[in-house]
N, CA and C atoms as an extended XYZ file, in Angstrom:
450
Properties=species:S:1:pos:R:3:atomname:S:1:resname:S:1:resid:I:1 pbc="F F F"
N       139.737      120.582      165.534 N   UNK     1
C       141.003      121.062      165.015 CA  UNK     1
C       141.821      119.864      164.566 C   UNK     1
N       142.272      119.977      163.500 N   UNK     2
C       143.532      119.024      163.247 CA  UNK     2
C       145.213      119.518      162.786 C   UNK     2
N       145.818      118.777      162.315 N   UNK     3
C       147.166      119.104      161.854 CA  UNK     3
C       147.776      117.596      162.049 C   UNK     3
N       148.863      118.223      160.924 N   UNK     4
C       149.683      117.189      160.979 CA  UNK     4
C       151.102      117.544      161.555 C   UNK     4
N       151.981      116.717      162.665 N   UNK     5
C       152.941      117.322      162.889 CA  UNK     5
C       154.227      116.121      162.542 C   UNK     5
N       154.941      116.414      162.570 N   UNK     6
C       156.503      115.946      161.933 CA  UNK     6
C       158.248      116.184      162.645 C   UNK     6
N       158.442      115.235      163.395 N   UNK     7
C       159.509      115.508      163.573 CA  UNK     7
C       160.705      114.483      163.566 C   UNK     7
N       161.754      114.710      163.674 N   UNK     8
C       162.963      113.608      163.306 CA  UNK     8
C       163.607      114.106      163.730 C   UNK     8
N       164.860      112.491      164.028 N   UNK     9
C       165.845      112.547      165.176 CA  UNK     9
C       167.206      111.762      164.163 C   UNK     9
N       168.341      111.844      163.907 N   UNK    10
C       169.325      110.901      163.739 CA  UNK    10
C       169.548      110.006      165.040 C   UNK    10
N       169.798      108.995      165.728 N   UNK    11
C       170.332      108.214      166.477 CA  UNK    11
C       171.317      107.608      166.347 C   UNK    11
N       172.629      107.585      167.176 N   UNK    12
C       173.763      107.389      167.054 CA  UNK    12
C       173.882      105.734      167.810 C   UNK    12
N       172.691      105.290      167.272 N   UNK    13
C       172.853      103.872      167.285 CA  UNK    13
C       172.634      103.110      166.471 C   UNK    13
N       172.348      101.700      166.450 N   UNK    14
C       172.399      100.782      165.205 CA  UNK    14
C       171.294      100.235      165.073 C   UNK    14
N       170.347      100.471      163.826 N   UNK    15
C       168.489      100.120      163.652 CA  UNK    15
C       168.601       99.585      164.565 C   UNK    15
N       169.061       98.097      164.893 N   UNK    16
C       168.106       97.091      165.376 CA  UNK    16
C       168.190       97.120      166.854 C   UNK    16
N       168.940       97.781      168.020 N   UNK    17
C       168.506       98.607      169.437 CA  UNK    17
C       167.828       99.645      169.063 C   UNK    17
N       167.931      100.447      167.855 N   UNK    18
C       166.710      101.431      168.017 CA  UNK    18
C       165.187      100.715      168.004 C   UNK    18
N       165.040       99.915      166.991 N   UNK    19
C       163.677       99.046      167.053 CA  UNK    19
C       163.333       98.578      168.144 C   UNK    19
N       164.432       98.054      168.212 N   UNK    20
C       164.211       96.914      169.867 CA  UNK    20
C       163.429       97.641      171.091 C   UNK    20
N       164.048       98.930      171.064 N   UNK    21
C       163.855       99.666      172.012 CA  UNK    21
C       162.573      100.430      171.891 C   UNK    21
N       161.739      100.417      170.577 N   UNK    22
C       160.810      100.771      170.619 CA  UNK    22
C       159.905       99.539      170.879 C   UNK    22
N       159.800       98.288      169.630 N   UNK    23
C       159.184       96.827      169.656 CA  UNK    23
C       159.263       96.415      171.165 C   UNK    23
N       159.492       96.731      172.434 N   UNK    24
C       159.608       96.401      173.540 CA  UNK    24
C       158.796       96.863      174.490 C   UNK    24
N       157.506       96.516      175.009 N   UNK    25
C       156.560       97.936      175.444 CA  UNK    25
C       157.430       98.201      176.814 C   UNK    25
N       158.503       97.160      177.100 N   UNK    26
C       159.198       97.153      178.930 CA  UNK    26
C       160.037       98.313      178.772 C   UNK    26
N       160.895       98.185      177.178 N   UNK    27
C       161.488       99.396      177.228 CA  UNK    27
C       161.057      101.116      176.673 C   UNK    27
N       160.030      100.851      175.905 N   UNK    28
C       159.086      101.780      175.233 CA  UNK    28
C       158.757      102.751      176.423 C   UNK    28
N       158.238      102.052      177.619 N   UNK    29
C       157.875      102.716      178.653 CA  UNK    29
C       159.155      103.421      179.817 C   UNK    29
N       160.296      103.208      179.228 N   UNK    30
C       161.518      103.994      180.017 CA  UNK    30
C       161.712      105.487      179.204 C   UNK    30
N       161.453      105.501      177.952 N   UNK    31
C       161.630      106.528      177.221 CA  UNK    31
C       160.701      107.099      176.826 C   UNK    31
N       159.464      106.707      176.503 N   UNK    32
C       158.351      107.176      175.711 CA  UNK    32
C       157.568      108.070      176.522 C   UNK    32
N       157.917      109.127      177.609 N   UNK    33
C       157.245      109.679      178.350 CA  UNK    33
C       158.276      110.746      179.047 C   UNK    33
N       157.624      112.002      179.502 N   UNK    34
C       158.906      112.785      179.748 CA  UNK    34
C       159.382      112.618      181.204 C   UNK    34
N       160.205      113.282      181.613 N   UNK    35
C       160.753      113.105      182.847 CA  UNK    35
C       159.460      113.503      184.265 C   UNK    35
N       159.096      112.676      184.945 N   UNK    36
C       158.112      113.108      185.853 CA  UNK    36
C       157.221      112.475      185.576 C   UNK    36
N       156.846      111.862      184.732 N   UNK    37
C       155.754      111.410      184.065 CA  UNK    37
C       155.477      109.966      183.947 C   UNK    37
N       154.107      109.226      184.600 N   UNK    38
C       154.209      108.017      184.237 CA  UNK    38
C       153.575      107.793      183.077 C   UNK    38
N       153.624      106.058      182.883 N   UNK    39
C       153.052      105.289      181.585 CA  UNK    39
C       152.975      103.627      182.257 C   UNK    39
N       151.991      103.029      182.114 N   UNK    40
C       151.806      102.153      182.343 CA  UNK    40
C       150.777      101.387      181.029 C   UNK    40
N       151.495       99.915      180.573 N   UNK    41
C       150.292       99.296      179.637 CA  UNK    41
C       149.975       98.669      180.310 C   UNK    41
N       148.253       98.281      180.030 N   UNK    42
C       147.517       97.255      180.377 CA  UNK    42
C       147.417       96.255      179.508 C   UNK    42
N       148.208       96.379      178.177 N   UNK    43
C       147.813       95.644      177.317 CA  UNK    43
C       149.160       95.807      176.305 C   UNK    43
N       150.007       95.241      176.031 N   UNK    44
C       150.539       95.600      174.782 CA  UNK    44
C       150.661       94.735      173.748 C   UNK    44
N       150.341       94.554      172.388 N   UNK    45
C       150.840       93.637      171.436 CA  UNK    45
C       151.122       94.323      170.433 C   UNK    45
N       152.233       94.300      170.307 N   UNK    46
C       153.316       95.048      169.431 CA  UNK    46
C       153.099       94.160      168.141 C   UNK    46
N       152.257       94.166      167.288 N   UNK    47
C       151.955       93.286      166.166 CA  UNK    47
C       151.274       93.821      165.334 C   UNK    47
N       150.909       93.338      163.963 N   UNK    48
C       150.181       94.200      162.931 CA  UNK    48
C       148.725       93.462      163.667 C   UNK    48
N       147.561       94.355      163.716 N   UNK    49
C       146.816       94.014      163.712 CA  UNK    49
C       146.265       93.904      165.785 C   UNK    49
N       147.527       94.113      165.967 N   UNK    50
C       147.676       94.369      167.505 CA  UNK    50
C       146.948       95.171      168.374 C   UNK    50
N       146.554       95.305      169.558 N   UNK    51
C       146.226       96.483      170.134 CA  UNK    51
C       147.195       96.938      171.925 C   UNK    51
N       147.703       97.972      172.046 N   UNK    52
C       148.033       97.998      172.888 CA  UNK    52
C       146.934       99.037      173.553 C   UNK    52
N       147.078       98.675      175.301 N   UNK    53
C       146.150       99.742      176.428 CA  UNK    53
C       147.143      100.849      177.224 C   UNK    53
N       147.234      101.761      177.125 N   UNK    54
C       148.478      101.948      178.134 CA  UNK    54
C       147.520      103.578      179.043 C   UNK    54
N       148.396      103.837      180.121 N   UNK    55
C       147.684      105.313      180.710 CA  UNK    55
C       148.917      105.622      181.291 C   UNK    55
N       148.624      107.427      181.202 N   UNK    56
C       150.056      108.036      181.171 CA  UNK    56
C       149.630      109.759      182.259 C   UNK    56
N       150.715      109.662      182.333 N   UNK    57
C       150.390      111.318      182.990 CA  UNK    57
C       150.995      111.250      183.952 C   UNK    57
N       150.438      112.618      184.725 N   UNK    58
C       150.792      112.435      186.419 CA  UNK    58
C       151.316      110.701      186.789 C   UNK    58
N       152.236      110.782      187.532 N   UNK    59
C       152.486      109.246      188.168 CA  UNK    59
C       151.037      108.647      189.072 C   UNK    59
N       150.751      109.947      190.066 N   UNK    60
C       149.702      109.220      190.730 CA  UNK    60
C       148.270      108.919      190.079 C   UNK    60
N       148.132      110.070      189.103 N   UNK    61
C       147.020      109.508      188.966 CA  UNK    61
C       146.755      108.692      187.115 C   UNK    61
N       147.506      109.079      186.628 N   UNK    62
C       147.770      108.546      185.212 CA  UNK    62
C       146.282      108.667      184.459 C   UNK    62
N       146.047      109.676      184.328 N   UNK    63
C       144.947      110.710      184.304 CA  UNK    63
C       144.264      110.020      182.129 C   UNK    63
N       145.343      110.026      181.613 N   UNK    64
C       145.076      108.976      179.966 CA  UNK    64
C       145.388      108.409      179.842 C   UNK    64
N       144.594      107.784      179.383 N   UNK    65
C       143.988      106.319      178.908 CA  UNK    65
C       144.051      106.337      177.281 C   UNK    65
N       144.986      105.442      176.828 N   UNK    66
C       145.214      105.798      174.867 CA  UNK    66
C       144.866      104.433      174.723 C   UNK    66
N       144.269      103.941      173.480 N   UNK    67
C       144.510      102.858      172.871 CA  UNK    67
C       145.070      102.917      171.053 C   UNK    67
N       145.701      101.451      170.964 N   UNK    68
C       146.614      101.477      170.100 CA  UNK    68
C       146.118      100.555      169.051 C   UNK    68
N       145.940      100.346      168.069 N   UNK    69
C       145.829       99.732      166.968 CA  UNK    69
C       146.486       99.667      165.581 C   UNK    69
N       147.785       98.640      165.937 N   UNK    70
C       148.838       98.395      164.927 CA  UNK    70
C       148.197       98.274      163.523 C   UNK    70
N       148.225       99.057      162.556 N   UNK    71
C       147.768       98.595      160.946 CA  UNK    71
C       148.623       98.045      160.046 C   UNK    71
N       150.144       98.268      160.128 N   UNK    72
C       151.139       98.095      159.584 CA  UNK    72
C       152.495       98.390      160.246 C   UNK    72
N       153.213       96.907      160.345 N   UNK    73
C       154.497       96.785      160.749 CA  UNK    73
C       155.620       95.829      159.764 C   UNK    73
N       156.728       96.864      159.045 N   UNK    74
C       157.612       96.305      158.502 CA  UNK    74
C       158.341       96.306      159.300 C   UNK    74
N       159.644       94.954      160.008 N   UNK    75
C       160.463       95.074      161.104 CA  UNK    75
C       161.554       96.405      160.730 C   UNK    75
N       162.341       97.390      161.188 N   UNK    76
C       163.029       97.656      161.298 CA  UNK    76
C       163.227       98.634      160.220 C   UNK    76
N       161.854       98.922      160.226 N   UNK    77
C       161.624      100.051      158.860 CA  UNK    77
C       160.543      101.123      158.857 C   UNK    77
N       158.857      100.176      159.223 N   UNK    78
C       158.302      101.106      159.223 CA  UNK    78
C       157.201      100.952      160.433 C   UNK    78
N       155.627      101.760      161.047 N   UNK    79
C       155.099      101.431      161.835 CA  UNK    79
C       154.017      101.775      161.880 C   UNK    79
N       152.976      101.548      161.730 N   UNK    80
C       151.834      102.394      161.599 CA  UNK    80
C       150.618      102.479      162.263 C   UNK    80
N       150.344      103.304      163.008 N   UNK    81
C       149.132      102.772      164.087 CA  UNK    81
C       147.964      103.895      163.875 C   UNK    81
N       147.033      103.548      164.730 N   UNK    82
C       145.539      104.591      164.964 CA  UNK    82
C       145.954      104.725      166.523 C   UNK    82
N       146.126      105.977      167.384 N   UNK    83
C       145.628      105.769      168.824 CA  UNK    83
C       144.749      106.984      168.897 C   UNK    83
N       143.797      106.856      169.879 N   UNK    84
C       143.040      107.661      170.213 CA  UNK    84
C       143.342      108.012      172.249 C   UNK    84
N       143.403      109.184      172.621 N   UNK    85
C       144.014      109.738      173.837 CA  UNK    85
C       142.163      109.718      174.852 C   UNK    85
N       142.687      109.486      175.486 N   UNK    86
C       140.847      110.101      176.765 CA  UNK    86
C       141.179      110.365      177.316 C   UNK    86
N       140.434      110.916      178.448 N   UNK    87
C       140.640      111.494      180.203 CA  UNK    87
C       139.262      111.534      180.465 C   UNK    87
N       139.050      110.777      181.658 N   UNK    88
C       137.725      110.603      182.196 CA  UNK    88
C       136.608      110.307      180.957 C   UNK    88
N       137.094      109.688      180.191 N   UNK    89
C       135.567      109.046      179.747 CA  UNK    89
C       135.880      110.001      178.109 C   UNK    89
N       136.484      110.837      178.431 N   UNK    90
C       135.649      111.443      176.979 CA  UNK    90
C       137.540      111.555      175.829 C   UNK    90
N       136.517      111.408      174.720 N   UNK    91
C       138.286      110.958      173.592 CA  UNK    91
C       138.603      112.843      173.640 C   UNK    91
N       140.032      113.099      173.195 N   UNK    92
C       141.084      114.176      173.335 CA  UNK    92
C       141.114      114.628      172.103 C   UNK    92
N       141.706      113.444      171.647 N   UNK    93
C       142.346      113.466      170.175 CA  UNK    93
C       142.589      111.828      170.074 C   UNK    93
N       142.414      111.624      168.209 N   UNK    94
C       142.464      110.690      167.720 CA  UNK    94
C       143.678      111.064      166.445 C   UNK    94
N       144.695      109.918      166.190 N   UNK    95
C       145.690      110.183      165.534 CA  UNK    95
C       145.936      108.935      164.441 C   UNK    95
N       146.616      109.057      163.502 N   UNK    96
C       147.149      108.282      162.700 CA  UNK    96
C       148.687      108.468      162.489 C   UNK    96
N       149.960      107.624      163.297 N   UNK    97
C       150.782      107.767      163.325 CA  UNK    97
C       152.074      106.893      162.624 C   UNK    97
N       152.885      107.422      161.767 N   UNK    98
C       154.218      106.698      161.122 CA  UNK    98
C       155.060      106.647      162.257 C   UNK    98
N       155.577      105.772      162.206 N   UNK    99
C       157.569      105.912      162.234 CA  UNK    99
C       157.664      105.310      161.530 C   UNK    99
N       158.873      105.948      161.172 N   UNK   100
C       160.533      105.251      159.997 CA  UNK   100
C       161.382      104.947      160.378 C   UNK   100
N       161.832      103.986      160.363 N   UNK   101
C       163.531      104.146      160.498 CA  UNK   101
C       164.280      103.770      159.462 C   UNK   101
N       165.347      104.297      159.164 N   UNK   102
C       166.290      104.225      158.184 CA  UNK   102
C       167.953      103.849      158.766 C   UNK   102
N       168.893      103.244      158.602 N   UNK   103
C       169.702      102.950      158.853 CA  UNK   103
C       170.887      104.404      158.086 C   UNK   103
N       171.331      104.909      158.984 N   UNK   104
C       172.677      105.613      158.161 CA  UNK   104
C       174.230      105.472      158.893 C   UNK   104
N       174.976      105.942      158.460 N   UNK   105
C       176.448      105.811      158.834 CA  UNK   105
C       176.704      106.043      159.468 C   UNK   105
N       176.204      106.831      160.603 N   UNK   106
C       176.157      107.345      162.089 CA  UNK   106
C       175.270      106.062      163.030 C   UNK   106
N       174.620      105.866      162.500 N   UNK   107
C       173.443      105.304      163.378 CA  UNK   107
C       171.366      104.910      162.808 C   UNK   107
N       170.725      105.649      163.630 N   UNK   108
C       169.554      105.206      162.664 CA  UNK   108
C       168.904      106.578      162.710 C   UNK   108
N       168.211      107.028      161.753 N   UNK   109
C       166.819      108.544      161.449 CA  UNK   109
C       165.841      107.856      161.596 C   UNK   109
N       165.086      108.369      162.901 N   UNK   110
C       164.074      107.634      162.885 CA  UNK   110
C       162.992      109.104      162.738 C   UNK   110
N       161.883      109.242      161.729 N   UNK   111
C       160.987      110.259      161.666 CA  UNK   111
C       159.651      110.070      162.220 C   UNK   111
N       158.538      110.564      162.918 N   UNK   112
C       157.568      110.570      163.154 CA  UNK   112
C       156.456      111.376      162.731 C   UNK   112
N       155.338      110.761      162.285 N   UNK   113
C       154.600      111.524      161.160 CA  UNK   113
C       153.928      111.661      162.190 C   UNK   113
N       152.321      112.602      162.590 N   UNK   114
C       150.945      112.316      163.148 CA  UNK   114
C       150.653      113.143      162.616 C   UNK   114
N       149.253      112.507      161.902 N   UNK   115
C       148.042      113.328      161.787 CA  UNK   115
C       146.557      112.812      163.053 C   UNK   115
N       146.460      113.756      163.055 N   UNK   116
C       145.632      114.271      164.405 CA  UNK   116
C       144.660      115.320      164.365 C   UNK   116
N       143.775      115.048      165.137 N   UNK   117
C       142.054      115.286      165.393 CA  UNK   117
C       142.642      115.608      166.823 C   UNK   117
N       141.940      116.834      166.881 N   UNK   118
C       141.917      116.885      168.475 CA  UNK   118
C       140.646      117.538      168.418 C   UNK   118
N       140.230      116.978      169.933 N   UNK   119
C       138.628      117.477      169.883 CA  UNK   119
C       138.504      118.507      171.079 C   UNK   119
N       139.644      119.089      171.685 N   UNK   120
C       139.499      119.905      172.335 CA  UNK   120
C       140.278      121.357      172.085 C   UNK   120
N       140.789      121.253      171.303 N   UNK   121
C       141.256      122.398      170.856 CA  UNK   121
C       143.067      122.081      170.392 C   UNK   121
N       144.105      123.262      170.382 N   UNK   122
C       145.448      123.186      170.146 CA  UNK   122
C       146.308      122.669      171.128 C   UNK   122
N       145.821      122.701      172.048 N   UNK   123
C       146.661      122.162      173.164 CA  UNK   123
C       147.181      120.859      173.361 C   UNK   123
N       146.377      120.062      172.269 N   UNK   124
C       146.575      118.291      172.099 CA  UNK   124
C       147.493      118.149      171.092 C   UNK   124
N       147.248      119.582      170.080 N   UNK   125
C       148.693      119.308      168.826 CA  UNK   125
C       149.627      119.818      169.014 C   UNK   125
N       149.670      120.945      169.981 N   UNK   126
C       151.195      120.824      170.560 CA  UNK   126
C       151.508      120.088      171.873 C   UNK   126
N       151.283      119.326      172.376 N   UNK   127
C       151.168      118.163      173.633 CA  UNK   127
C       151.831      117.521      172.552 C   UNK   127
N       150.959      116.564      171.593 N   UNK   128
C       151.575      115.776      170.632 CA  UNK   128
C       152.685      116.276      169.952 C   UNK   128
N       153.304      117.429      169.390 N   UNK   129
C       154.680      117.978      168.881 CA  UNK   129
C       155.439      117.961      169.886 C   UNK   129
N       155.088      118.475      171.084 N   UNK   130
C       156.207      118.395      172.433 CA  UNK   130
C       156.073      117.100      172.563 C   UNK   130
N       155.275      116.104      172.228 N   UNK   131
C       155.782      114.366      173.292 CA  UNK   131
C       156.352      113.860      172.356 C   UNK   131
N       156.010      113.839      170.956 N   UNK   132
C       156.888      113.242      169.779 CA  UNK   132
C       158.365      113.853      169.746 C   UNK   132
N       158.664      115.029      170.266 N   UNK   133
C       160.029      114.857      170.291 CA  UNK   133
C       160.847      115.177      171.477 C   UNK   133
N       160.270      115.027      172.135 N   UNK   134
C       160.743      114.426      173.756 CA  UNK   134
C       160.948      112.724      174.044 C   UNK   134
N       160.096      112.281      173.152 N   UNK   135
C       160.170      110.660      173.225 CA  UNK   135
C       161.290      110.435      172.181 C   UNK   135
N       161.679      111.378      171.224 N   UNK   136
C       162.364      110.850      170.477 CA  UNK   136
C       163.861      111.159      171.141 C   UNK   136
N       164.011      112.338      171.456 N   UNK   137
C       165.437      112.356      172.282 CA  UNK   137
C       165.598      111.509      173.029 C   UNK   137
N       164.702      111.575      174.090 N   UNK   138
C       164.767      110.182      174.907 CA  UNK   138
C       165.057      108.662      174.300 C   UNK   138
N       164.666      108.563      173.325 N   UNK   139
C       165.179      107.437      172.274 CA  UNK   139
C       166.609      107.132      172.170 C   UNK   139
N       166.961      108.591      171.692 N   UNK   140
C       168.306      108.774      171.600 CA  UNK   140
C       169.489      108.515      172.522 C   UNK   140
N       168.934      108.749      173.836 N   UNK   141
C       169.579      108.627      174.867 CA  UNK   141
C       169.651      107.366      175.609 C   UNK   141
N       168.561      106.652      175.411 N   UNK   142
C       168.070      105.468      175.762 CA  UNK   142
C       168.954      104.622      174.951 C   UNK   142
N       168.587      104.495      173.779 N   UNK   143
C       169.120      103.432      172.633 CA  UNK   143
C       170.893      103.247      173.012 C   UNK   143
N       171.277      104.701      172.893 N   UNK   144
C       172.800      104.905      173.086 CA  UNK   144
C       173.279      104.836      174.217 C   UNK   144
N       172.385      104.669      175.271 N   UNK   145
C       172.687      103.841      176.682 CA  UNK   145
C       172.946      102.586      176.646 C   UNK   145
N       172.023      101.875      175.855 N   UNK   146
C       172.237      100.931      175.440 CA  UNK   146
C       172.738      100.012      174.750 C   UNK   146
N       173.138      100.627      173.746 N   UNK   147
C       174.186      100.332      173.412 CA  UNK   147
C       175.695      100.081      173.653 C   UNK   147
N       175.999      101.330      174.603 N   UNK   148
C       177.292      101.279      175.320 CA  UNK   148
C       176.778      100.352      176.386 C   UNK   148
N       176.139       99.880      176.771 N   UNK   149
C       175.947       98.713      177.854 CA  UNK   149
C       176.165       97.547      177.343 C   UNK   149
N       176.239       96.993      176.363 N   UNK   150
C       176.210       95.199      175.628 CA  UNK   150
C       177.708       95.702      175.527 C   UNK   150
């Protein structure tokens, strides 16, 4: 099964804590996961050409295992990776994912593209529609935490 899913957020902060806050795997991992839920990298290099390791899920047992392969990074604009999801050995789904960000008068739109392979059925493309915009609110909330903190 595949699909492509799409969603976007305005952020009522300023690009460069929204970037930051993603370009950061220390802070990537406060937001990029829903409430209850861990994430841990084994690996991150936030770079074109990069690969990050990370596993997520349940806290105790952090059940996937994703890897990341940066293809294209404009700072503070655009992002482009391959990750592929596992659990116990065998791949989930494999994705090709954008972000954007755009600067506007409020703050920053940041959009998230994925196209996605899932090899077990629908349950990985809406997993992926529910985490892409759960990570992105969380963005929202995060960034603009942060912001009012400096």
């Amino acid at each position: 099964m595949h699909d492509t899913v799409e969603v976007a957020q305005e952020i009522g902060a300023p690009l460069e804590l929204v970037w930051a806050a993603y370009a950061d795997a220390d802070k990537r991992v406060q937001w990029s996961v829903p409430a209850g839920e861990g994430m841990v990298y084994d690996k991150a290099e936030f770079r074109e050409g990069g690969r990050d390791r990370y596993r997520c899920g349940d806290p105790t047992s952090l059940e996937f295992h994703a890897s990341v392969e940066y293809t294209k990074i404009v700072p503070e604009a655009l992002i482009v990776y391959t990750e592929t999801v596992r659990s116990a050995g065998q791949p989930l789904a494999t994705g090709v994912v954008t972000w954007e960000f755009e600067p506007t008068t409020a703050g920053t739109y940041v959009r998230v593209i994925s196209h996605i392979v899932s090899f077990v059925g629908g349950g990985m493309v809406d997993g992926t529609r529910n985490g892409h915009t759960k990570a992105l609110q969380q963005l929202s909330t995060f960034a603009t935490t942060d912001t009012l903190s400096q």
